[in-house]
C-alpha positions as a Python dict, from the first residue, in 0.01 Angstrom:
ca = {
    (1, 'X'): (0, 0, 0),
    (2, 'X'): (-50, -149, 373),
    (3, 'X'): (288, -51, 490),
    (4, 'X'): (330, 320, 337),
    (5, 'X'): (-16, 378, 551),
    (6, 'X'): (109, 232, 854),
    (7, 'X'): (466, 367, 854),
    (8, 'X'): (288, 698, 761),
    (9, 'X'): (84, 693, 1044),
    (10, 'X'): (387, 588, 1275),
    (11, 'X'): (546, 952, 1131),
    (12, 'X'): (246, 1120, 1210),
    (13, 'X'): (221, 1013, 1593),
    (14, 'X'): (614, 1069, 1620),
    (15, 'X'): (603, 1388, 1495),
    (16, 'X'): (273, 1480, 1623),
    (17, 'X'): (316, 1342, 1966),
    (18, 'X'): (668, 1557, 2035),
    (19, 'X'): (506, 1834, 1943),
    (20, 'X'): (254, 1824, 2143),
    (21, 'X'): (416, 1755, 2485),
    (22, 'X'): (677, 1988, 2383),
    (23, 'X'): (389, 2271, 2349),
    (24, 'X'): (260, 2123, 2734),
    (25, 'X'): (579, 2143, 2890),
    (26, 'X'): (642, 2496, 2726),
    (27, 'X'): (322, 2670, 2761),
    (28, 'X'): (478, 2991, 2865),
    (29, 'X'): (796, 3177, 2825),
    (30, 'X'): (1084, 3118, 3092),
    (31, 'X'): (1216, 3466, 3180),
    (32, 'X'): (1505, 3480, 3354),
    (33, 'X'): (1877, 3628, 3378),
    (34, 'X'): (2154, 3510, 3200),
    (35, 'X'): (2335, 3498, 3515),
    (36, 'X'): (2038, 3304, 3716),
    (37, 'X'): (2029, 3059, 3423),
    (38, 'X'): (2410, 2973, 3390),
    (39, 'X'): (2387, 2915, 3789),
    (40, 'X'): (2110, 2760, 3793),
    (41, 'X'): (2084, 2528, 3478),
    (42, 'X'): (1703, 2484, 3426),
    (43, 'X'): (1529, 2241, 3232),
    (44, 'X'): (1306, 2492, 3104),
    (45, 'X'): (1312, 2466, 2671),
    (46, 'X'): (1125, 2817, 2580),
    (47, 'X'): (1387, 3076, 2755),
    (48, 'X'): (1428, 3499, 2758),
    (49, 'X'): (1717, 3563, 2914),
    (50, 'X'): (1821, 3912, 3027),
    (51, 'X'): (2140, 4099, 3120),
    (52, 'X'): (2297, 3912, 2815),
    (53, 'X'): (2632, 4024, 2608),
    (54, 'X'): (2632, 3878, 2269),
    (55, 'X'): (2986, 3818, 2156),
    (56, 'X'): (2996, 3834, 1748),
    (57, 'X'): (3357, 3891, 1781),
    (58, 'X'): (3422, 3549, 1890),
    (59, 'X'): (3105, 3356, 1720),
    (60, 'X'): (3153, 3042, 1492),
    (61, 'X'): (2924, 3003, 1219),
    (62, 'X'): (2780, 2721, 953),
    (63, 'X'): (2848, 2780, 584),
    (64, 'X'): (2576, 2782, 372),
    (65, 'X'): (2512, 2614, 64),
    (66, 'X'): (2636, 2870, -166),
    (67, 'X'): (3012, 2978, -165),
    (68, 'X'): (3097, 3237, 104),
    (69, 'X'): (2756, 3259, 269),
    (70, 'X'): (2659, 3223, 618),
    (71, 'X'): (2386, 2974, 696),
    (72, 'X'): (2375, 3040, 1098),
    (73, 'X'): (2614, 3224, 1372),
    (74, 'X'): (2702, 3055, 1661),
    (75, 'X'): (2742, 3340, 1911),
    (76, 'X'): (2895, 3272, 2260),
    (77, 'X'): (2655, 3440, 2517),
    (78, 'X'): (2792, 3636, 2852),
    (79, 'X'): (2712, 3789, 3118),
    (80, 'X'): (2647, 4189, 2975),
    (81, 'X'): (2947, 4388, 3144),
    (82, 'X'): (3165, 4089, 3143),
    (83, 'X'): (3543, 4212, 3171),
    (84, 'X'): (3676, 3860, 3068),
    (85, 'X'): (3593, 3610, 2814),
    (86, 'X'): (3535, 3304, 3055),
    (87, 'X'): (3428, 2983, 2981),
    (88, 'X'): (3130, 2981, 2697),
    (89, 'X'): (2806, 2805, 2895),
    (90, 'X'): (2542, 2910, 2682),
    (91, 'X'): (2548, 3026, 2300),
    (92, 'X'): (2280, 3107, 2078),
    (93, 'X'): (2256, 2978, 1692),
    (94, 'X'): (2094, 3310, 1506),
    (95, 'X'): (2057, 3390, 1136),
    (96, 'X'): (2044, 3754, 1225),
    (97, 'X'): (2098, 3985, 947),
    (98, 'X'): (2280, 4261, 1145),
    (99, 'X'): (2484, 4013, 1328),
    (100, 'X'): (2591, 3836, 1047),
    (101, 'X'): (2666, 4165, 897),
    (102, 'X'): (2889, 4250, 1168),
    (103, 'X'): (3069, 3905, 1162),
    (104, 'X'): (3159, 3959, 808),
    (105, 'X'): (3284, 4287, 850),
    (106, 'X'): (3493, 4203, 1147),
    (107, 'X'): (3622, 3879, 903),
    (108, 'X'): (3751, 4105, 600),
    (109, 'X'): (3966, 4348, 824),
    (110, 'X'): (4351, 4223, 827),
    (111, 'X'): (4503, 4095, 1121),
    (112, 'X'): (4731, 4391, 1200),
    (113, 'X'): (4410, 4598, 1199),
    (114, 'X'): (4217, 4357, 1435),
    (115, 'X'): (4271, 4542, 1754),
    (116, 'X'): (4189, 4918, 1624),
    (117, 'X'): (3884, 4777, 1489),
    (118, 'X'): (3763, 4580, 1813),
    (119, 'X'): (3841, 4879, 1998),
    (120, 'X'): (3661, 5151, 1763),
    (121, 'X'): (3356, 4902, 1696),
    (122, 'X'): (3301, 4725, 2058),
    (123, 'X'): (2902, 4806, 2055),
    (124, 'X'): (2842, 4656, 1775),
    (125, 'X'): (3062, 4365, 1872),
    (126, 'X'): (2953, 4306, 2148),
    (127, 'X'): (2599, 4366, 2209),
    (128, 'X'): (2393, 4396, 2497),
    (129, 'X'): (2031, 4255, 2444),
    (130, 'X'): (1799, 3985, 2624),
    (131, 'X'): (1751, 3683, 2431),
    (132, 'X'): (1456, 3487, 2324),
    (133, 'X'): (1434, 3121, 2176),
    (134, 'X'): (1391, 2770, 2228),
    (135, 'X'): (1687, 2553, 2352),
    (136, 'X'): (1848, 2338, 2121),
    (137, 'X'): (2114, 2151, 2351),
    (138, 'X'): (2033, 2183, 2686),
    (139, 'X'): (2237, 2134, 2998),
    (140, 'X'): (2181, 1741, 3023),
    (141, 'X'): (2236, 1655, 2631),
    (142, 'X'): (2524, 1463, 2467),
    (143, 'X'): (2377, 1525, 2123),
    (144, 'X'): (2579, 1757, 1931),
    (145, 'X'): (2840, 1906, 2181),
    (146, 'X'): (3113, 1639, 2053),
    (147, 'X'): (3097, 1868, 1816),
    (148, 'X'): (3077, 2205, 1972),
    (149, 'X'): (3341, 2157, 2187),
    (150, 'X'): (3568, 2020, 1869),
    (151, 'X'): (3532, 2365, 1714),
    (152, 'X'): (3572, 2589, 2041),
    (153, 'X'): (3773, 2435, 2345),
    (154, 'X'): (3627, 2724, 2563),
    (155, 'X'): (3301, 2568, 2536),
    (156, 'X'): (3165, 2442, 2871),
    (157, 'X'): (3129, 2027, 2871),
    (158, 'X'): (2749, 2101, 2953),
    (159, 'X'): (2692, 2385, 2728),
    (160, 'X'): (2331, 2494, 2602),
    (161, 'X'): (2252, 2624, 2254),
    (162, 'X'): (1935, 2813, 2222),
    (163, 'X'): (1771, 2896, 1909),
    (164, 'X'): (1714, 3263, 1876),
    (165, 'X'): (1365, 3364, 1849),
    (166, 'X'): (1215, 2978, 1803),
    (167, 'X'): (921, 2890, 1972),
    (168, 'X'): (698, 2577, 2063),
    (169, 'X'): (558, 2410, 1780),
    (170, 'X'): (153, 2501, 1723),
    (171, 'X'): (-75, 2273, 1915),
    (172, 'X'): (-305, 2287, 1675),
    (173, 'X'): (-72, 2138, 1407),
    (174, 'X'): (106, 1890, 1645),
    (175, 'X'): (-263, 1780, 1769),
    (176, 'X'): (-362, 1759, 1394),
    (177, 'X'): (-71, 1526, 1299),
    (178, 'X'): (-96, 1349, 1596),
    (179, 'X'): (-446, 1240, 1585),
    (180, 'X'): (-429, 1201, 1201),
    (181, 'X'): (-111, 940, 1271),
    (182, 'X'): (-393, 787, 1537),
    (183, 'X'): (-656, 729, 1247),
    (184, 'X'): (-418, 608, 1012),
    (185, 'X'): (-343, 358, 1230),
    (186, 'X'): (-685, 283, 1347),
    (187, 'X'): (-802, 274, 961),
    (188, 'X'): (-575, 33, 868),
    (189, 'X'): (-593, -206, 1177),
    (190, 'X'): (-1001, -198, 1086),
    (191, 'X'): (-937, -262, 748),
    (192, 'X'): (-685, -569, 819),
    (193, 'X'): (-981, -711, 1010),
    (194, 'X'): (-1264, -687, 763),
}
């Protein structure tokens, strides 16, 4: 029973301890535009970004569990009256009904229909709406965009990935594990000693 306490209390602190400098270093909401952010490349992790073009069209997406479901998009982001489909610098991961929706739609036409259909449904294809979230992969991560750029060769080597419509963790739960990790630990050293 000693080390289930102790590695539990290690958990605790982890888990606890990201979460709660995460929630310091994100105590407000980052707003900027999409344009200032791609130039700019902040370190800021809690974004809205405006003057964004959401391009469903072109978005990748993870399967679900279940046959022929859609678990997330993964939605290139540009600038909102882009003419040309540049490099991808920023992309947002959303389980958005309506956008999914859309994707699916656009993924049952047939090919010889493809360019009618872009042309007659280009609003709803391309959308034009700020975006809200927490960043996943930032500018200055390695983690995960071996990957990315295996499924999209457009994809910019320092790419971000924000999570739509995430936020910090709660301090009050991140404090809670945290100092509950803290006792754990302090229990058992006190109880090793007497």
């Amino acid at each position: 029973m000693r080390m289930p306490s102790l590695f539990a209390g290690l958990v605790f602190i982890w888990f606890g301890g990201t979460g709660v400098v995460s929630g310091l270093q994100n105590l407000e909401i980052v707003e900027m535009s999409f344009t200032d952010y791609v130039r700019e490349k902040p370190g800021d992790e809690w974004v809205r970004l405006t003057g964004v073009g959401l391009d469903i069209a072109n978005a990748s997406y993870t399967p679900g569990s279940l046959e022929d479901t859609i678990l997330e998009l993964i939605v290139p982001l540009r600038p909102a009256n882009a003419e040309t489909r540049d490099t991808v610098n920023v992309m947002l991961a959303t389980s958005d009904a309506d956008m999914i929706h859309e994707f699916r739609k656009l993924q049952k036409v047939p090919e010889a229909e493809l360019e009618k259909y872009y042309f007659e449904n280009v609003a709803a294809l391309f959308v034009t709406a700020p975006v809200e979230g927490m960043v996943r992969i930032s500018f200055d991560q390695e983690r995960g965009r071996k990957a990315l750029s295996k499924a999209r060769p457009d994809i910019a080597p320092d790419c971000a990935v924000i999570g739509h419509g995430a936020k910090p963790e709660s301090f009050a739960l991140s404090g809670s594990m945290l100092g509950l990790g803290v006792l754990m630990i302090v229990g058992r050293f006190f109880a090793l000693r007497g």
